[in-house]
VOTIVEX-392064 format. One record per residue: x, y negated, z negated of N, C-alpha, C in turn. Coordinates in pm, whole numbers, padded with zeros to 5 digits, always signed. Example, Ala and Ser with C-alpha at 12.3 -4.5 7.8 and 13.67 -1.06 7.14 Angstrom:
<atoms>
+01319+00569-00780+01230+00450-00780+01320+00330-00780/+01285+00225-00708+01367+00106-00714+01290-00003-00787/
</atoms>
This chain:
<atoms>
-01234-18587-06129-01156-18702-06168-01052-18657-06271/-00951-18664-06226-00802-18651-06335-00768-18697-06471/-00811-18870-06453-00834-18959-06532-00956-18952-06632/-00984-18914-06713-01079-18905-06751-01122-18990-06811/-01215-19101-06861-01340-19190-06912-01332-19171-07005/-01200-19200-07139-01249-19123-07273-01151-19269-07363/-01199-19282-07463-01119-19385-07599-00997-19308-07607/-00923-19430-07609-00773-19431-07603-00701-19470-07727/-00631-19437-07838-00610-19532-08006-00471-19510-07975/-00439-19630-08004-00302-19673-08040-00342-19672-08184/-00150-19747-08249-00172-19757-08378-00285-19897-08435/-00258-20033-08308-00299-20108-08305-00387-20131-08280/-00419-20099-08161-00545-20140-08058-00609-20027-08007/-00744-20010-07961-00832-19898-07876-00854-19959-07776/-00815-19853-07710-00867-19904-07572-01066-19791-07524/-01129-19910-07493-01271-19857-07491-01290-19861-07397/-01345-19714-07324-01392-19730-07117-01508-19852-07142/-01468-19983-06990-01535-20056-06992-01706-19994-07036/-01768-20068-07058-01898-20055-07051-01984-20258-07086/-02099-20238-06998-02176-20392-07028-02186-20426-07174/-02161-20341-07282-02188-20392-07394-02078-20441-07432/-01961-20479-07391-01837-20534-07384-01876-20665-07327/-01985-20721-07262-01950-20860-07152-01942-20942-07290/-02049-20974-07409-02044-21070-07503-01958-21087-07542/-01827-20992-07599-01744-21018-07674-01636-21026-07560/-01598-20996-07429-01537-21052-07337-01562-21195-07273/-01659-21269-07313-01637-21352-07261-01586-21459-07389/-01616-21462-07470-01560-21513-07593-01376-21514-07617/-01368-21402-07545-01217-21371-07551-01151-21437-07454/-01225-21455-07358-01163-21569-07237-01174-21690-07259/-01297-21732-07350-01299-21861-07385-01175-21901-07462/-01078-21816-07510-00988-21844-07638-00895-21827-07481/-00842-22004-07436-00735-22007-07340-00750-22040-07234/-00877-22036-07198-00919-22085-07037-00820-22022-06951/-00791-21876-06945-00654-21853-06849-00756-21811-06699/-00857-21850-06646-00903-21825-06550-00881-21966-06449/-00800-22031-06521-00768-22165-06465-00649-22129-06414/-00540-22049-06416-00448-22009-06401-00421-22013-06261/-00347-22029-06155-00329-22007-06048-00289-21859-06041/-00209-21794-06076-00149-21684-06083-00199-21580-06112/-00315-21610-06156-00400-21481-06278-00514-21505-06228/-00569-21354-06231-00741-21275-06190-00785-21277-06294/-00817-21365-06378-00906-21377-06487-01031-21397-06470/-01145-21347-06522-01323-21426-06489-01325-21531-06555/-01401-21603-06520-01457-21690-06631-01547-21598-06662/-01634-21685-06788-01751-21691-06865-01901-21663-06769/-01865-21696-06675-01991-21760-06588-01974-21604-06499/-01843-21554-06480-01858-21428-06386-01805-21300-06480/-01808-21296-06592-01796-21179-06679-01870-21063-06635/-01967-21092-06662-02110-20999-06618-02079-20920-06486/-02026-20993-06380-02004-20918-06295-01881-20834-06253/-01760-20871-06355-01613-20863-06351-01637-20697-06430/-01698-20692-06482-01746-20566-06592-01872-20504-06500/-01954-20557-06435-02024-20434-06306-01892-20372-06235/-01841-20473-06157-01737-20432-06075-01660-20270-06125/-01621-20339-06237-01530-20244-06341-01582-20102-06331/-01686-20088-06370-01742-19982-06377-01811-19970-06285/-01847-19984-06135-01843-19954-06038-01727-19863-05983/-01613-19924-05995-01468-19882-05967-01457-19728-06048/-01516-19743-06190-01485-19581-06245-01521-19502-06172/-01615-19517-06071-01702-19371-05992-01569-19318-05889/-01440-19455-05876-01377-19388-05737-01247-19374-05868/-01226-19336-05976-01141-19286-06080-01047-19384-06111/-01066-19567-06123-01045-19647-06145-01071-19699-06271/-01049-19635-06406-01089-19677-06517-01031-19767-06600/-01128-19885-06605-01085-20002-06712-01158-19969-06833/-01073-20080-06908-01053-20053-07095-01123-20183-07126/-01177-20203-07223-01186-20313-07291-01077-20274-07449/-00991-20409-07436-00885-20367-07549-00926-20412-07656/-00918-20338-07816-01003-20389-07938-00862-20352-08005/-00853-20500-08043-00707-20512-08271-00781-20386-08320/-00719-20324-08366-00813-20228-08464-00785-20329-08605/-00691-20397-08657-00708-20456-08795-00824-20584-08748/-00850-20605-08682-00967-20700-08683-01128-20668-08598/-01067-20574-08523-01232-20515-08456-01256-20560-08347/-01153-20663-08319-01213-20778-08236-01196-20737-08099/-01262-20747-07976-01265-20714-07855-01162-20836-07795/-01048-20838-07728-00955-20925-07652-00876-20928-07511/-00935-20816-07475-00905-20847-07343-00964-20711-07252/-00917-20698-07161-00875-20613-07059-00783-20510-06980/-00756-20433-06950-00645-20358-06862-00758-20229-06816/-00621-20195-06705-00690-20057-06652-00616-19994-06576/-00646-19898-06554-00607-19782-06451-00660-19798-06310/-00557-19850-06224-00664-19883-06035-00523-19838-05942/-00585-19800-05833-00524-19745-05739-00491-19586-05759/-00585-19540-05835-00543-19409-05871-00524-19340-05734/-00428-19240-05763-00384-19185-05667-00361-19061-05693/-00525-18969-05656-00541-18845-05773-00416-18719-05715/-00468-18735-05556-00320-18580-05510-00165-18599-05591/-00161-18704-05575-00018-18713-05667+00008-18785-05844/-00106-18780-05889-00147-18785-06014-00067-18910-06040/-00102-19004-05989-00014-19175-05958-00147-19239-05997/-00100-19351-06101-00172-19456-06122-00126-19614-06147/-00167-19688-06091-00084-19826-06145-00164-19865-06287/-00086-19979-06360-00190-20026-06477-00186-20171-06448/-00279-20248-06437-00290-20369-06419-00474-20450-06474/-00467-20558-06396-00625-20601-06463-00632-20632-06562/-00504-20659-06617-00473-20696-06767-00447-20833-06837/-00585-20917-06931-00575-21011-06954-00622-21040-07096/-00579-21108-07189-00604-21087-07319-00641-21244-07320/-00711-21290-07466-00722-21403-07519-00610-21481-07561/-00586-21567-07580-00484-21696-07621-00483-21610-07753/-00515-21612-07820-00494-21508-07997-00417-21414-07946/-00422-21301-07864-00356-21141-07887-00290-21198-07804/-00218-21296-07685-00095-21273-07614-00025-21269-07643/+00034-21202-07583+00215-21176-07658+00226-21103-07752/+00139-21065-07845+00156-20942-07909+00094-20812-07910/-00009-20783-07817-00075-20631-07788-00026-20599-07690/+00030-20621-07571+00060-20610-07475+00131-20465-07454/+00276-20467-07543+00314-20356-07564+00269-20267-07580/+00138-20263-07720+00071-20162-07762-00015-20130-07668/-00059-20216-07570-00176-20112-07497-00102-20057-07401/-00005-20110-07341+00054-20039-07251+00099-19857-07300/+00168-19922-07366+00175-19793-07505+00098-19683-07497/-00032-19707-07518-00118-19612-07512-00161-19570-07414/-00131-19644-07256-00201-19612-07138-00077-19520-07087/+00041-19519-07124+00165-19470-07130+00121-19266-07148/+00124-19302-07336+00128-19170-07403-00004-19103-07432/-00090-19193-07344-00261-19114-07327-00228-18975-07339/-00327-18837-07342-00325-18720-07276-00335-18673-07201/-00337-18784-07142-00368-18752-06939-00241-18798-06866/-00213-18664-06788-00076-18668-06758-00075-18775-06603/-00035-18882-06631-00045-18976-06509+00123-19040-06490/+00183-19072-06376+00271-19108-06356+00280-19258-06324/+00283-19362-06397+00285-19480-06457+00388-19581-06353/+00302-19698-06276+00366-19780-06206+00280-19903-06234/+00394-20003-06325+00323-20100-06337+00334-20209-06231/+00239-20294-06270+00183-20392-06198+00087-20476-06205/+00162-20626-06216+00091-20732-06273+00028-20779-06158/-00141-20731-06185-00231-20835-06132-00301-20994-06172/
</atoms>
């Protein structure tokens, strides 16, 4: 795997390879906005967290790695993004899967991208809003 499974630091935010000890404080973060009501947006609810985060890390085994995104000035766990459709022969990845709480929208966005950007893993970056 190209991509490798490893913490990601911005100045702002970390990005943490999903893992289940993320569902508590992900679903709290969805509660801030109800954006799973959204027509437009792949958000979980509350009720399918648990499995939105199996999935997730199911997906790492085929080099599909999602983040759980953490403020570093507050600690706080707020959303989501990831690395899917990897496309290891040509070292191509899209970034998408990306959904934050009513609190961090509009302002981490940049920063995690940021970091999924200037990671150390040399990936060639095509975004895409899921």
């Amino acid at each position: 795997m190209w991509i490798e499974k490893s913490l990601i630091e911005g100045k702002y935010v970390a990005l943490e390879p999903l893992a289940l000890e993320h569902v508590s404080s992900l679903i709290e973060a969805v509660k801030d906005g109800e954006h799973w009501k959204l027509w437009f947006a792949n958000v979980p609810t509350p009720d399918t967290m648990h499995q939105y985060v199996n999935d997730a890390i199911k997906q790492m085994l085929l080099g599909n790695i999602a983040y759980a995104v953490r403020v570093k000035a507050t600690n706080q766990i707020v959303g989501t993004t990831r690395f899917y459709n990897v496309d290891e022969p040509n070292r191509r990845a899209l970034i998408g899967y990306t959904w934050y709480s009513n609190t961090a929208r509009g302002t981490k966005n940049k920063g995690v991208k940021s970091c999924l950007q200037t990671s150390k893993q040399p990936v060639n970056i095509c975004k895409a809003k899921v």
